[in-house]
C-alpha positions in Angstrom: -17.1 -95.3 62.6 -17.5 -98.6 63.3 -13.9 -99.5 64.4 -13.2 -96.4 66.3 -16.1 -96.9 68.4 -14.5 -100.5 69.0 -11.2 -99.3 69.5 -12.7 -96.7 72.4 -14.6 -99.6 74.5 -11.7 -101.9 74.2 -9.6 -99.5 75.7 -11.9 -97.4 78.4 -15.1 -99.8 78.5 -17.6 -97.1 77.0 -20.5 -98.2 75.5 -20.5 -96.4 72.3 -23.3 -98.0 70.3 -26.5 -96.4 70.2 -25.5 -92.9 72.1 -26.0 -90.7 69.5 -24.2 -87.5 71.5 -21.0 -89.2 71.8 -21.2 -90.1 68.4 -21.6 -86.3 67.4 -18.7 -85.6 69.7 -16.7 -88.1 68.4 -17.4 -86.5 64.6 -16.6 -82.9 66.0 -13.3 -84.1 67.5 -12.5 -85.5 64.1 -13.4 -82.2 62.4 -11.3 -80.3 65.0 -8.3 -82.2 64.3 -8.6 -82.5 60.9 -7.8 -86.1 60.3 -9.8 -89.5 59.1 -11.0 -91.9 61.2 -8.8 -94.7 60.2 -5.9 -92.3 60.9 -7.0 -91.7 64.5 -7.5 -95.5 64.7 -4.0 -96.4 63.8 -2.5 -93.4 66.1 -4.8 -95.1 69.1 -3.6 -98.7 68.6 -0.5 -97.6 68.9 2.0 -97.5 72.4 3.7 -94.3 71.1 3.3 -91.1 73.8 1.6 -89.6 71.1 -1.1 -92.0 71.3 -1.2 -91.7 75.2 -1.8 -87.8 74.7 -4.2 -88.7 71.9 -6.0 -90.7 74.5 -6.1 -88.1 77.1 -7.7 -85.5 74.3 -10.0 -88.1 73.4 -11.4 -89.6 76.9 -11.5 -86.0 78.2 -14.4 -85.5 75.2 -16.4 -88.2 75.9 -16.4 -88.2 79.4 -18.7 -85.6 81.3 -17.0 -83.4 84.1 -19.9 -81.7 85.6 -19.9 -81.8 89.0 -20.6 -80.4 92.8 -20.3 -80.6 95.9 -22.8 -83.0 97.9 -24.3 -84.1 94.7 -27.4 -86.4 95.8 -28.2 -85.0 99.3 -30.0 -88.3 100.0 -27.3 -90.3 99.3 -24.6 -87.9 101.2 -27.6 -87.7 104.2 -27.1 -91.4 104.4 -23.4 -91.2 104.5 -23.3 -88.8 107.2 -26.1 -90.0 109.4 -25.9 -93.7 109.1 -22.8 -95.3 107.3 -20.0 -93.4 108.2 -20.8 -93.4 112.0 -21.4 -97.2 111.7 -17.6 -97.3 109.5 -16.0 -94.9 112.3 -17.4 -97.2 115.4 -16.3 -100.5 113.8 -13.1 -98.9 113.6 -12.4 -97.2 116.4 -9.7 -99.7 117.5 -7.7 -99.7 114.3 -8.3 -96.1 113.8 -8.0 -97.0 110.0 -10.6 -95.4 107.5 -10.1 -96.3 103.6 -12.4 -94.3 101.4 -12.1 -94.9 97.5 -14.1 -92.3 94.7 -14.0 -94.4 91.7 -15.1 -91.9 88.6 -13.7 -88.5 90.9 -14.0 -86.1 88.3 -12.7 -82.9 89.7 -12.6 -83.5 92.9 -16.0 -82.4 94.7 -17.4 -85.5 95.5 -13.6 -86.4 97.3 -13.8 -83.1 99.1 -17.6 -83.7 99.9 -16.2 -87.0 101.6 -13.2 -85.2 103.5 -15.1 -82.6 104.9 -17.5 -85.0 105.9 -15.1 -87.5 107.8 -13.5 -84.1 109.3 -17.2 -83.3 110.9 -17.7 -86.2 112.0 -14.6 -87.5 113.4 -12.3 -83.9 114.4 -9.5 -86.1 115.8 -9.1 -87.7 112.5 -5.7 -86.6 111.9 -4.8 -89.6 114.8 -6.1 -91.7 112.6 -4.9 -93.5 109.3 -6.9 -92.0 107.0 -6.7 -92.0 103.0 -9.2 -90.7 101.0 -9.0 -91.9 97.3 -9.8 -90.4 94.4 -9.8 -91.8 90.6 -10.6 -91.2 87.6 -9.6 -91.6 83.4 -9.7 -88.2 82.5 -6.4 -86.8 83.7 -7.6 -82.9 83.2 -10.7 -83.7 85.7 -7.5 -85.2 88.2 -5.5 -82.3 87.4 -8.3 -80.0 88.5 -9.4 -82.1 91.7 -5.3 -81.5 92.5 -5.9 -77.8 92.3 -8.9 -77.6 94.3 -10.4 -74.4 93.0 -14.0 -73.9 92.0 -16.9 -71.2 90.5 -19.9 -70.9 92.8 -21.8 -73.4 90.2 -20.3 -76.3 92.4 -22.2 -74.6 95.5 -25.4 -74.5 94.2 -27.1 -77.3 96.5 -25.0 -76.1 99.6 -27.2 -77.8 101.8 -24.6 -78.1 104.1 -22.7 -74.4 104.1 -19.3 -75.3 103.4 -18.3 -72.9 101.5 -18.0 -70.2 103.6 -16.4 -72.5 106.3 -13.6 -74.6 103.9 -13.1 -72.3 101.4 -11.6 -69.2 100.6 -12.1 -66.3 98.0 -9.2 -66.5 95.4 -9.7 -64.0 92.6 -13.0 -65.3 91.2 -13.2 -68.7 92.4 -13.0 -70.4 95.7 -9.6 -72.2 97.2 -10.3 -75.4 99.4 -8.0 -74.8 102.3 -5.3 -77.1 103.3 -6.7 -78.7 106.1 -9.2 -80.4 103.7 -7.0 -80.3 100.5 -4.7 -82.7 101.5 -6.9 -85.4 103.4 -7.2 -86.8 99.5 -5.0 -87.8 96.8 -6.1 -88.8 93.3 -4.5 -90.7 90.9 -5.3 -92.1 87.0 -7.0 -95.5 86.8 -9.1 -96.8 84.0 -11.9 -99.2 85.9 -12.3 -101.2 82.6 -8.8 -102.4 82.1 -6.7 -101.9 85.2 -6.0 -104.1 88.2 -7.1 -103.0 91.6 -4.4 -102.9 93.9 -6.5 -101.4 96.0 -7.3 -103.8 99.5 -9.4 -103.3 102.8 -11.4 -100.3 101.2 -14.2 -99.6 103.9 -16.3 -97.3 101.1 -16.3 -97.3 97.7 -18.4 -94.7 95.7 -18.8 -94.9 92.6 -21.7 -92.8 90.9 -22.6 -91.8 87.8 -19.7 -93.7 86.2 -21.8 -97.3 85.4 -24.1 -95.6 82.7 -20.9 -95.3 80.2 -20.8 -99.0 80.3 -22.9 -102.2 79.1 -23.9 -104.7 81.7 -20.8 -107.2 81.2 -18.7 -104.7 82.1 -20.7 -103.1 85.3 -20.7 -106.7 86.4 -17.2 -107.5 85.7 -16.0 -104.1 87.5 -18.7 -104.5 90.2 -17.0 -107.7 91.0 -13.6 -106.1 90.9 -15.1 -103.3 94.2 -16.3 -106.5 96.1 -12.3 -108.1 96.2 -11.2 -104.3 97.0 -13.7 -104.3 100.0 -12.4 -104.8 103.8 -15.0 -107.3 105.8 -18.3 -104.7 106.7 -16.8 -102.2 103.7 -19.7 -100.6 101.8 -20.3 -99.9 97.7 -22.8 -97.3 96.6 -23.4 -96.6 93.1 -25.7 -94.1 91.0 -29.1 -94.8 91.0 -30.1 -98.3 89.7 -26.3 -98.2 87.9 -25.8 -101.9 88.7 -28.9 -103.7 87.5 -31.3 -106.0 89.4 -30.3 -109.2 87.5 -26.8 -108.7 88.2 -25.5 -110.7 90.9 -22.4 -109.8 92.4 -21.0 -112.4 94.7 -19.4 -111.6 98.0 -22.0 -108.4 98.2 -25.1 -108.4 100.3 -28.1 -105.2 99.3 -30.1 -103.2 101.6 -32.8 -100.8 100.3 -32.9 -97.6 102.0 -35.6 -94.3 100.7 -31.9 -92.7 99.7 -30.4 -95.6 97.7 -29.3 -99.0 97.6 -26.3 -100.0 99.0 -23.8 -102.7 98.6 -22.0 -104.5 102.1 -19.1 -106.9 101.7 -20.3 -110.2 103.7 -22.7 -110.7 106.3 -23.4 -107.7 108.4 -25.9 -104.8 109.1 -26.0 -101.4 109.9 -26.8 -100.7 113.6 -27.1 -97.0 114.1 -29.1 -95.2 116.0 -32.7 -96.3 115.4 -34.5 -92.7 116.1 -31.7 -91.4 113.0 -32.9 -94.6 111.2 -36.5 -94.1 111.0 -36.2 -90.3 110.3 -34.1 -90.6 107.3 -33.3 -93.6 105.9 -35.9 -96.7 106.6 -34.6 -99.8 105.5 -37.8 -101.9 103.9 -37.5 -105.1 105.5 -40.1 -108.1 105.2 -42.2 -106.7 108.2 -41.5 -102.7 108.0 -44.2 -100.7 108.1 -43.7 -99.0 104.9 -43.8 -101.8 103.3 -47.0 -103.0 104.7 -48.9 -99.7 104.0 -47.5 -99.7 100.5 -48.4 -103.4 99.3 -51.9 -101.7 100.7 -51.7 -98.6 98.2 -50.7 -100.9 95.2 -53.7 -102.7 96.2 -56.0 -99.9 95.9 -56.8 -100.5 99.7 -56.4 -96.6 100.3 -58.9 -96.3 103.9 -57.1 -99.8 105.1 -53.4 -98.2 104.6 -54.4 -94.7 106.2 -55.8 -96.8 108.9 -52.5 -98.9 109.4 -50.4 -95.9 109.0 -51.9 -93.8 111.5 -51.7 -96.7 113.9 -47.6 -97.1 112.5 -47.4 -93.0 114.1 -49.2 -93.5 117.2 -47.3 -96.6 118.2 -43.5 -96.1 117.5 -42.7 -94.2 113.8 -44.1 -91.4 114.2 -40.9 -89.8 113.1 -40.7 -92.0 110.2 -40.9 -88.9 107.7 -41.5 -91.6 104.9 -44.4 -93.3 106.4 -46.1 -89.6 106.5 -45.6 -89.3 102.9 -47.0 -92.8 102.3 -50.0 -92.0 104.0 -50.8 -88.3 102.7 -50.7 -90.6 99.3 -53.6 -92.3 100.6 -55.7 -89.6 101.5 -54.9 -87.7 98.4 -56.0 -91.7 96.2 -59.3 -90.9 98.7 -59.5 -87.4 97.2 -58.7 -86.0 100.8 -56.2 -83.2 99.2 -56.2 -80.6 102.0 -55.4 -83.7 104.6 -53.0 -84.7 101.8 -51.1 -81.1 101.4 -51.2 -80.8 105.2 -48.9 -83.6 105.8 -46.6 -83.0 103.0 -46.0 -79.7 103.9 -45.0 -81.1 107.6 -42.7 -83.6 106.4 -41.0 -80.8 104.4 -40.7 -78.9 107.5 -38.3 -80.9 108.8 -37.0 -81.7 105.7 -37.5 -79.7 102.7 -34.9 -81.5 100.4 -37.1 -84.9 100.3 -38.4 -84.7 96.6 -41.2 -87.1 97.3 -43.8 -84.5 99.1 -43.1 -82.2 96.2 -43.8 -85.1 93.7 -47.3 -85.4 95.6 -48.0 -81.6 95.9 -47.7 -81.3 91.8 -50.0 -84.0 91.2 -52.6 -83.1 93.4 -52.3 -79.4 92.2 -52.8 -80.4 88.5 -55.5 -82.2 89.5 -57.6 -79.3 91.1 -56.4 -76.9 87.8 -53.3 -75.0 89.7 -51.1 -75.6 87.1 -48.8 -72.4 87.6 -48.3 -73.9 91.2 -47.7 -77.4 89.9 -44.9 -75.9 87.9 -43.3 -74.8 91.0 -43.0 -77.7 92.7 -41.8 -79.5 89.6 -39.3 -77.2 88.8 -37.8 -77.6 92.8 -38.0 -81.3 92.1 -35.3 -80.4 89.1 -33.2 -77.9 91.1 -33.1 -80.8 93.9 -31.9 -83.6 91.4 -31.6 -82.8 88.2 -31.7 -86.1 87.0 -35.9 -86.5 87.5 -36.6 -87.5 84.4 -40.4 -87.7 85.5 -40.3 -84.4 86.6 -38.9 -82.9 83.2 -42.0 -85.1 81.6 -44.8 -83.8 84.0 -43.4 -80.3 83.2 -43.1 -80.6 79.6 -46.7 -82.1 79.6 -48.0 -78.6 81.5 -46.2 -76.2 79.3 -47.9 -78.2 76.3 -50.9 -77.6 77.9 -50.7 -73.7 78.5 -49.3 -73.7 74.7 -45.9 -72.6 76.3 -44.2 -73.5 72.9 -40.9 -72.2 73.7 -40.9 -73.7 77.6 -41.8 -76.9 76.1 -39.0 -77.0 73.3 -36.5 -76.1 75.9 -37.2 -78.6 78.4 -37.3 -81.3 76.2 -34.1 -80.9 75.0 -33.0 -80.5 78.5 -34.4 -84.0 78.6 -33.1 -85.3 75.8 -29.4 -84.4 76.9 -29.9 -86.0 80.2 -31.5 -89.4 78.6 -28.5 -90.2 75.8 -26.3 -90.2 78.5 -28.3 -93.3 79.5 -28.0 -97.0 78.3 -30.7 -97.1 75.4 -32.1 -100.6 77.5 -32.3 -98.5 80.7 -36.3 -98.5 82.0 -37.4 -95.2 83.5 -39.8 -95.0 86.4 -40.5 -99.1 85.4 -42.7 -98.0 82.3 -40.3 -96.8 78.4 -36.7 -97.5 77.9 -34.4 -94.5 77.8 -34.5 -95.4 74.0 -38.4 -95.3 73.4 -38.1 -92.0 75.3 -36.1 -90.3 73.2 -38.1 -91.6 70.2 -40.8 -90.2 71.4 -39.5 -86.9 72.6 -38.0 -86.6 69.2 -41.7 -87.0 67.4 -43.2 -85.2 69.4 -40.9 -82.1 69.7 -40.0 -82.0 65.9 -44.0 -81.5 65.5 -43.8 -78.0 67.0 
């Protein structure tokens, strides 16, 4: 399989080594159309349209189309609270707003970013607007085009937009028109085409940069920075573009949400109060990163001591800073001080996943292992990506000899982590590759 597997990153940049799932896939699709490898290879190489419709089949098996709307409320938080107000001020005098989903699938994410810029600018249709959408799979773009969807792209509605920018059609719902056509989508294959694509103020591309080796996330990471206008903004998946990469032309800022990427020298300067409640940036001198060089150094009475002073002075909306310092009373074994302020920082925001994270431990530490599970499995629901959280849970359903529970969420695990690069580090201890060693072993023992 060795030259098809060539043949497939030459063309579309995948990196097919070591993923054992595509590799089945691959096998199956073989199966299913009853030919040889070297017979596919030679039908691939070729210009023919039946190669081009060979590639289509083939792309639209190895790629993953699952999808929803507002996927990653943290990240969409910070889009609607801090950089698309900062994008929509700094272009108030143009009234020019380019918006670019590179890796669309079918559509949601586009949509999510419509309806967004709709609520937060109504007057936008005075405005050049042009939201973007990309992808290689042309089913996923012919789907996006249609705009029709099963309530499974709903399920983390944290927003309720549903109800107000959709409509019931048969068993599905339509996106009405108002929305539909603030986007267009077309084919575009990130690995070998050339971006025509200039003075982009946002690029998003998620969940797109695992597919690929680093070379390549570099070399297309490079590709977004020449797209963006001066101030434009790149945000990727979740550690997608690796720390040793250095893109040039791109400045980072570390928010709680995510990292983000800004063409050239500039900051955001939003609101401050909207700052500190959702999306700190860690600066040299911030407080959260004062009080947690003091957790990391064990120094658990001199951070709740700082913290408390951080409140009383001026963050004492800085949700984060709360759920620093209910870590350090629950390090001093202070749980009911601990579970108090988690459970006020979730009531004014119970999509943070951090309090929940802190709420499991410290109930598998006092024995409440049935509540622990709760919280875990809300972690999931939240992101299912929480690879931790599908670990802690495994680990308690090992432990209340929940044989079945445990087999099932393992493999859960094990599909999410080969769609990972094998070198990936999770939660800075095992590669994605040890992991799946080791979830392997251990689950082929029961």
């Amino acid at each position: 399989m060795q030259n098809l597997m060539r043949i497939i990153t030459e063309k579309t940049g995948m990196q097919i080594k070591g993923s054992q799932s595509i590799k089945q896939k691959i096998q199956r699709y073989l199966q299913e159309h009853t030919c040889t490898e070297q017979q596919l290879c030679n039908l691939l190489e070729t210009n023919s349209l039946e190669s081009k419709k060979e590639w289509e089949q083939l792309v639209d098996v190895l790629t993953i189309g699952e999808s929803y709307f507002f996927r990653d409320t943290g990240q969409f938080k910070l889009l609607r609270e801090t950089i698309l107000p900062q994008l929509i001020s700094q272009q108030r005098k143009d009234k020019t707003l380019h918006i670019w989903s590179a890796g669309c699938s079918s559509g949601q994410e586009v949509y999510s970013l419509a309806i967004l810029v709709n609520e937060l600018l109504p007057q936008w249709h005075k405005w050049n607007i042009s939201i973007l959408g990309t992808d290689i799979n042309q089913k996923y773009l012919k789907e996006a085009q249609q705009a029709t969807y099963s309530d499974w792209s709903f399920r983390l509605d944290e927003f309720k937009i549903r109800d107000k920018y959709f409509y019931k059609k048969n068993n599905e719902w339509q996106l009405k028109d108002k929305i539909r056509t603030m986007a267009n989508f077309r084919y575009c294959n990130l690995h070998r085409d050339k971006f025509q694509y200039q003075n982009i103020h946002l690029i998003i591309c998620r969940n797109v940069f695992i597919y690929f080796s680093s070379p390549v996330v570099n070399t297309i990471a490079k590709k977004f920075a020449l797209c963006l206008a001066s101030n434009g903004f790149l945000i990727t998946g979740h550690n997608e573009i690796p720390s040793y990469l250095k893109i040039p032309n791109l400045k980072t800022t570390v928010f709680l949400e995510s990292i983000v990427y800004q063409r050239e020298k500039a900051s955001l300067t939003t609101n401050h109060t909207k700052i500190t409640q959702t999306t700190p940036v860690l600066h040299k001198n911030n407080s959260l990163l004062h009080i947690q060089k003091l957790l990391d150094a064990r120094e658990h009475y001199k951070a709740i001591e700082k913290a408390k002073n951080y409140i009383d002075a001026d963050d004492s909306k800085n949700l984060p800073l709360h759920i620093l310092l209910a870590q350090a009373y629950a390090n001093t074994g202070e749980y009911k001080t601990a579970i108090s302020l988690c459970k006020q920082v979730l009531a004014q925001d119970n999509l943070m996943i951090q309090p929940y994270y802190l709420l499991a431990q410290i109930a598998e530490l006092q024995g409440h292992l049935e509540e622990a599970k709760v919280f875990l499995k809300k972690i999931i629901y939240l992101d299912p990506r929480q690879i931790t959280a599908y670990l802690e849970l495994s680990e308690i359903y090992k432990i209340k000899k929940e044989n079945e529970n445990f087999i099932k969420i393992r493999y859960s695990m094990l599909e999410l982590l080969q769609k990972l690069p094998d070198d990936l580090v999770i939660e800075g201890k095992n590669t994605v590759k040890e992991l799946i060693s080791y979830i392997k072993k251990e689950t082929q023992s029961k």
